[in-house]
C-alpha positions in Angstrom: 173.0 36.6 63.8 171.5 39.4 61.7 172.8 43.1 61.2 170.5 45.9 60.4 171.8 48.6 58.7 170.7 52.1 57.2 172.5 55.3 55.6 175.6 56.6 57.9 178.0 59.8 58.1 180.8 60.5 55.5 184.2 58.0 56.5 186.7 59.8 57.7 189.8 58.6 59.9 192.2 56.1 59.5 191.8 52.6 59.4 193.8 49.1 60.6 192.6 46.3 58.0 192.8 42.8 59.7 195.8 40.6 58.4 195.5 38.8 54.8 193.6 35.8 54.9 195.4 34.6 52.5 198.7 35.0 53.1 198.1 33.8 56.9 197.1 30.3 55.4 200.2 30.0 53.9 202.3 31.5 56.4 201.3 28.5 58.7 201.7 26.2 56.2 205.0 26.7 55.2 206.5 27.5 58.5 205.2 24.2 59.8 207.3 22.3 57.3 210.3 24.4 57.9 213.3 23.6 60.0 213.7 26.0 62.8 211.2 28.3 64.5 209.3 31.3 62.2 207.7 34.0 63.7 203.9 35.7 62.2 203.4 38.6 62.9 199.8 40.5 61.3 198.7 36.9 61.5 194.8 37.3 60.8 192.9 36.1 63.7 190.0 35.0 61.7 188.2 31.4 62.1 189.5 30.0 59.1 193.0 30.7 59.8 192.7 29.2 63.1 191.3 26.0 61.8 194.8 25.9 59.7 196.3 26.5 62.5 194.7 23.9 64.6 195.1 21.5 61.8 199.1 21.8 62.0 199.0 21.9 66.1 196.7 18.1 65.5 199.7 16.9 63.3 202.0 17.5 65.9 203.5 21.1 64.8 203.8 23.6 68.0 202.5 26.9 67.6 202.8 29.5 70.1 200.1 32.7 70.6 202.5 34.9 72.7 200.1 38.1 71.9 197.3 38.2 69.1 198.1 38.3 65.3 201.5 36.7 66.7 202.4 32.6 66.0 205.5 31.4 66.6 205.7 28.3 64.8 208.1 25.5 65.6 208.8 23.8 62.3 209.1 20.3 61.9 210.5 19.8 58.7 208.9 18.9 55.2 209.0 14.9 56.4 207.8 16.2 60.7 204.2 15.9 60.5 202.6 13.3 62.5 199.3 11.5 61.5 196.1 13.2 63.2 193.9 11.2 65.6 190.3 12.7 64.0 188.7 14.5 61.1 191.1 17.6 59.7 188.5 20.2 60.2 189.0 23.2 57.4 186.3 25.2 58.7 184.7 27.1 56.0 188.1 27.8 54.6 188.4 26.7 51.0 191.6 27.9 50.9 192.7 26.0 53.7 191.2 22.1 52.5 192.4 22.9 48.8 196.4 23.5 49.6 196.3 21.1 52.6 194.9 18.1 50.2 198.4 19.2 47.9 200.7 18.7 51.0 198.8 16.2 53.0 198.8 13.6 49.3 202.5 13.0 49.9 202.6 11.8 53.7 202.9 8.7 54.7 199.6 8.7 56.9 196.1 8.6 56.4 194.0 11.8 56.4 190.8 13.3 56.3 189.9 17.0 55.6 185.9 18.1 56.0 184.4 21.4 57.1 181.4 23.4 57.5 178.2 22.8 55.8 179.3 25.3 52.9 182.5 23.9 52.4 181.2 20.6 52.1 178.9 22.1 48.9 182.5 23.6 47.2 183.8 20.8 44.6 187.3 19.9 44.9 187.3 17.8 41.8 189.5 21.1 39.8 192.3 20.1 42.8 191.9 16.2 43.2 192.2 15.2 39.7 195.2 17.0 38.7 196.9 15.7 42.3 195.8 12.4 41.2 197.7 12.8 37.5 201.3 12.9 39.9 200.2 10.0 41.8 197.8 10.7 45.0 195.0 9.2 45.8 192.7 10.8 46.9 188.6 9.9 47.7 185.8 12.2 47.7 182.1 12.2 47.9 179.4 11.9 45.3 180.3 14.6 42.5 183.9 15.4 44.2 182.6 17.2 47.4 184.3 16.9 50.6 185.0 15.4 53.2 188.4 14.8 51.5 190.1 11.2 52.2 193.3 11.2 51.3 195.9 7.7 51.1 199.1 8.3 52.6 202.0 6.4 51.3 202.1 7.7 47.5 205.0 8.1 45.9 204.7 11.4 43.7 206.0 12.3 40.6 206.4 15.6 39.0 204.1 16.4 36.3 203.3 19.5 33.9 199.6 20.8 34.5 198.2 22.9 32.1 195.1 24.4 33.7 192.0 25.1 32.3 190.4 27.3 35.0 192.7 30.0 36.6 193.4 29.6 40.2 195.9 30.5 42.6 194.1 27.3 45.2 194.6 24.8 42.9 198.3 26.2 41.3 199.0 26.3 45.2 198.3 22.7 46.1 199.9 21.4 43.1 203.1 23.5 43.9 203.4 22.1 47.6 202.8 18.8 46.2 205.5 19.1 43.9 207.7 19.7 47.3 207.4 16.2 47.5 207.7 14.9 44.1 210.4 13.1 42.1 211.3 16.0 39.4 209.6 19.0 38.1 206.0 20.5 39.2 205.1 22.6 36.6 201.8 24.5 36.4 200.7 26.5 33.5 197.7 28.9 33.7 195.5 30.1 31.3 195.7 33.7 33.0 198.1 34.9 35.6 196.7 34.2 38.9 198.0 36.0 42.7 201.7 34.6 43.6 201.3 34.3 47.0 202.7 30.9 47.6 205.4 31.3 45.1 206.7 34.8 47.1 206.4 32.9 49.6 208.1 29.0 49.0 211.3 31.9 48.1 211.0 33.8 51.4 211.5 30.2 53.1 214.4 29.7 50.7 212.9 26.9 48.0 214.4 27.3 44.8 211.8 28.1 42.1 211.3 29.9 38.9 208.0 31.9 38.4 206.3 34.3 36.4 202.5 36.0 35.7 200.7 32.4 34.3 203.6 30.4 35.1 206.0 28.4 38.5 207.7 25.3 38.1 209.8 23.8 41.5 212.2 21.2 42.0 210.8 18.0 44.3 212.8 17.0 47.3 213.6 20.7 48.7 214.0 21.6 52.4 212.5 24.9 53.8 214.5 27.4 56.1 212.3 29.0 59.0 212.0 32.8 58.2 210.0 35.4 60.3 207.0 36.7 58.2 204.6 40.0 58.3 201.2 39.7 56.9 199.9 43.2 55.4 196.1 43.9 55.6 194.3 41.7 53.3 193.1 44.1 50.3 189.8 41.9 50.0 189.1 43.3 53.7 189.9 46.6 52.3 187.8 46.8 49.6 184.4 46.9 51.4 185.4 49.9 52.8 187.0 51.3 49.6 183.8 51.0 47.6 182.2 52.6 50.8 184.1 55.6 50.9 183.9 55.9 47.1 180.1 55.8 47.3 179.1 57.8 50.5 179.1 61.7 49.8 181.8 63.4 52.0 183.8 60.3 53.1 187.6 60.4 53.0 189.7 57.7 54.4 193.1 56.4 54.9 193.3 52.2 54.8 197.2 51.6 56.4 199.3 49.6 55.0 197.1 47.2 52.7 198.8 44.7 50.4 198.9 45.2 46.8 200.1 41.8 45.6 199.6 43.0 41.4 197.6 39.4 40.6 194.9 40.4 43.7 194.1 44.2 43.0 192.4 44.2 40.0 188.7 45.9 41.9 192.0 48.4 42.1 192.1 48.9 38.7 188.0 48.3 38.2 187.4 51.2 40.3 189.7 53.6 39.2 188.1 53.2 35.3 184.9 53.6 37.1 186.2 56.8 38.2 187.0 56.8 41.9 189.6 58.8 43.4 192.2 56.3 45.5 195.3 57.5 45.8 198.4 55.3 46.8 200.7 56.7 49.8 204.1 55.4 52.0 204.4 52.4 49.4 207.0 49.7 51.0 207.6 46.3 51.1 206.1 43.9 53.9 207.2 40.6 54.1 208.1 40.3 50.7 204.3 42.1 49.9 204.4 45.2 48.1 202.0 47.3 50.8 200.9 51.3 50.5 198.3 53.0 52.4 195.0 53.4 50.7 193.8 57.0 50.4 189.9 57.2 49.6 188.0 60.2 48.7 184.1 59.9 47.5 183.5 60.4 44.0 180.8 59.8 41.4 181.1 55.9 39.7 180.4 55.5 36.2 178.9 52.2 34.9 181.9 49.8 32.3 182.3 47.0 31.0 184.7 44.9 33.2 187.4 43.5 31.9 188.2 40.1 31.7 191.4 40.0 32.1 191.3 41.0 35.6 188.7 39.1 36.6 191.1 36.0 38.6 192.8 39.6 40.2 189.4 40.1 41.9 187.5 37.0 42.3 187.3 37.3 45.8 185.8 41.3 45.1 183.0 41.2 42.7 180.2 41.0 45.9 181.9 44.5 46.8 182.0 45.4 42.9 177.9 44.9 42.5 177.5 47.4 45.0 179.6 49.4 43.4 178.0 48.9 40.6 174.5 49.9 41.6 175.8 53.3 42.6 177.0 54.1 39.7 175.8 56.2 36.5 175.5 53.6 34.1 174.9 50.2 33.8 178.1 47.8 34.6 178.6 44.5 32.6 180.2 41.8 34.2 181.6 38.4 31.9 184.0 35.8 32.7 182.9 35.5 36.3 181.4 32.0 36.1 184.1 30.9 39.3 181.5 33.3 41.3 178.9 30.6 40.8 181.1 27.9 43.3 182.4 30.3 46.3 181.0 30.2 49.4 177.7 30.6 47.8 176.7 31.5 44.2 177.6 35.0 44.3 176.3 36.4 41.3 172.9 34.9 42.3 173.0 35.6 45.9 174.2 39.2 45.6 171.2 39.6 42.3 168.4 38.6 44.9 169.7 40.5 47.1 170.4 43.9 44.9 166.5 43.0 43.6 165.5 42.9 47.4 167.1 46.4 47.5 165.5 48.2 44.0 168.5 47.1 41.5 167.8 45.5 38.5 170.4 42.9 37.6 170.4 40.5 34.6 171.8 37.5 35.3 174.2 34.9 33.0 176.4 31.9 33.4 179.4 33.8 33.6 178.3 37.2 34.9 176.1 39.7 35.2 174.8 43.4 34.1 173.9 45.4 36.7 171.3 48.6 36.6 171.8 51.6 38.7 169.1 53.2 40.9 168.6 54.6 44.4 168.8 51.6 46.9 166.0 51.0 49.0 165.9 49.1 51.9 164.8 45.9 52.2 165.7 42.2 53.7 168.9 40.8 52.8 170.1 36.8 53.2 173.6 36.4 52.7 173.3 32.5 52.8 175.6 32.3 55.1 178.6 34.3 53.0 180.9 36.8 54.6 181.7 38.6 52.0 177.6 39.1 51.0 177.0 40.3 54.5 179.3 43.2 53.8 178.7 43.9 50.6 175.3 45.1 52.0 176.5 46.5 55.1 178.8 49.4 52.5 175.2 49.0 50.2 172.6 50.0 53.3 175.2 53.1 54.0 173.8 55.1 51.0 170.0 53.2 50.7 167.1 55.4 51.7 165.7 52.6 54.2 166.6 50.4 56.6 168.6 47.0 55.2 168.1 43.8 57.3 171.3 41.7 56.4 170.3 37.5 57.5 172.7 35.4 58.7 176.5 37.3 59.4 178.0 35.4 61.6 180.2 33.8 59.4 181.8 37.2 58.8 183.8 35.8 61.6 185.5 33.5 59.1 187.6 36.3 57.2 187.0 39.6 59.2 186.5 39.5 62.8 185.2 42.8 64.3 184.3 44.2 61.1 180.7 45.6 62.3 182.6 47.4 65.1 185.5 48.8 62.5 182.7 50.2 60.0 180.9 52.1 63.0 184.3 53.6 64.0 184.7 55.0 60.5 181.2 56.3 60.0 179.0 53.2 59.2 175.1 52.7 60.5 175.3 49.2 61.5 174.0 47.5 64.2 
């Protein structure tokens, strides 16, 4: 499945982001091991959130659809789950296989978690061996790939992790392994990472104490069923912030998107870059702090990115190149290197492609510096990555020719009906 693609009209109109990704993984999760019956509403209706959800349904958890972005989940306690009949399949969620092989470590059955053919290229050895420190065991293929097999029937103990590499995945696993644990879980990061499943383990009434770098929990805790609302996932958003900001004319309304502090830092990016996003009807959802997203055009200037809020955008920086190469100036991008082991290398994958498109971009281990100049078009392979596909679907919207964007189905995995969303708001894409 291709997309071709080529300059549109200014966005105008207000837009309905799809539910966070993110927070829909762990919405499942959670409610699963509750006791009592949760309801989701905003659940994201994305393939790698249904592949969490079928993974619960296989391990004997009901979960009602009564209408769509709606599970009702009928918990079945922290000790409930039953041991699956076949493969766990994550999909291409990475998300998904990293918190699962935290929770599945401590059951008492035998399991297996695999995925798509990009998954299976995403090392899990930054989750396994830490899990392994508190007593899981846990076998993977040559040089820590999936498929996952994981030993049932460990008895975990709580244990201090200091990280090395900041991420919310791999805090998040630990954390609901430490539900299981004799004593304290406690991770420490080297930079504060996005608090989903700490917001989250409270709103189902676990007893923890967290802070930006920092969440230590008590093993042996029950969770309480709670109704949750998922706000639009910001990563969603941003494609279409970055488009707004770039396309002459374009001024757009993105309702009620989430703002959790430790995920909006192409927020932050994009405002020093100079563009005009203004915050409106700020609430709370679900525990989310939420505001719609006013976004009028405006001319980007090239910076230097600051490291510091680079793991509160990892998920972004494919949006932020685009960005980037519309900009007056070059942009320098450093302490990226996580890029390098997404769903595909992203700073090379979006570099060919910005090359493909006139850009010149100077690649290093860690980041990049990208070179502002007209975008042309060209042919585009997004190796199979959602977010690259529509990076240069916003890209193609202000490039003189025609962009042919390889290989999008997998857009699918975070974003469903994303091509026809981007038309309705102004986008050429096809």
């Amino acid at each position: 499945m291709d997309w071709r693609a080529g300059a549109g009209s200014a966005l105008h109109g207000s837009v309905s982001i799809p539910g966070d990704k993110s927070v829909s993984h762990r919405a499942i999760m959670l409610a699963a091991l509750a006791d009592g019956v949760s309801t989701i509403d905003g659940f994201l209706e994305g393939e790698d959130t249904r592949a969490t959800a079928a993974i619960f349904s296989n391990m004997g958890v009901r979960i009602d659809t009564p209408s769509p972005s709606r599970r009702i989940v009928h918990g079945v306690g922290i000790d409930g789950l039953h041991a699956p009949v076949a493969p766990l399949d994550c999909g291409n969620a990475g998300t998904g296989m990293r918190l699962l092989a935290g929770l599945l470590a401590a059951q008492r059955f035998d399991s297996t978690l695999t995925g798509d053919d990009s998954l299976r290229k995403r090392p899990m050895r930054r989750v396994t061996d830490p899990l392994a420190a508190m007593g899981a065991w846990i076998d993977a293929s040559d040089g820590g790939l999936p498929p996952l097999h994981i030993h049932g029937g460990r008895q975990l103990h709580g244990a201090r992790h200091a990280l090395d590499v900041a991420s919310a995945q791999v805090k998040s696993a630990l954390l609901l392994a430490g539900l299981y644990a004799q004593g304290d879980t406690e991770v420490v990061e080297p930079h504060p990472t996005r608090d989903y499943t700490e917001r989250m383990l409270a709103a189902f009434d676990v007893d923890l104490e967290f802070s930006p770098g920092y969440a230590r929990l008590r093993g042996g805790q029950r969770l309480r069923a709670t109704d949750v609302v998922v706000p639009a996932d910001f990563s969603s958003a941003a494609f279409f912030l970055v488009a707004a900001s770039i396309v002459p004319g374009s001024d757009l309304c993105l309702r009620a998107v989430g703002l959790n502090p430790r995920r909006t830092g192409l927020l932050h990016v994009l405002r020093h870059m100079g563009a005009d996003i203004e915050e409106v009807n700020a609430s709370h959802c679900g525990g989310e702090p939420v505001a719609d997203l006013r976004v009028r055009h405006a001319q980007l200037r090239g910076i230097e990115v600051s490291e510091a809020l680079v793991p509160d955008m990892i998920d972004e920086f494919p949006a932020l190149f685009v960005a980037a190469a519309c900009a007056e100036g070059p942009t320098v991008v450093r302490g990226a290197a996580e890029l390098r082991v997404k769903e595909s290398d992203r700073i090379a994958v979006m570099a060919e492609g910005l090359r493909a498109t006139g850009i010149q971009v100077d690649e290093t281990p860690d980041g990049a510096t990208i070179h502002p100049a007209p975008l042309r078009g060209g042919i585009v392979h997004s190796h199979a990555d959602h977010r690259i596909a529509m990076a240069f679907a916003v890209a193609a919207q202000v490039a003189t020719g025609e962009i042919h964007i390889c290989d999008v189905a997998n857009v699918a995995t975070s974003f469903p009906g994303f091509d026809a969303l981007a038309r309705e708001a102004g986008f050429n894409l096809t």
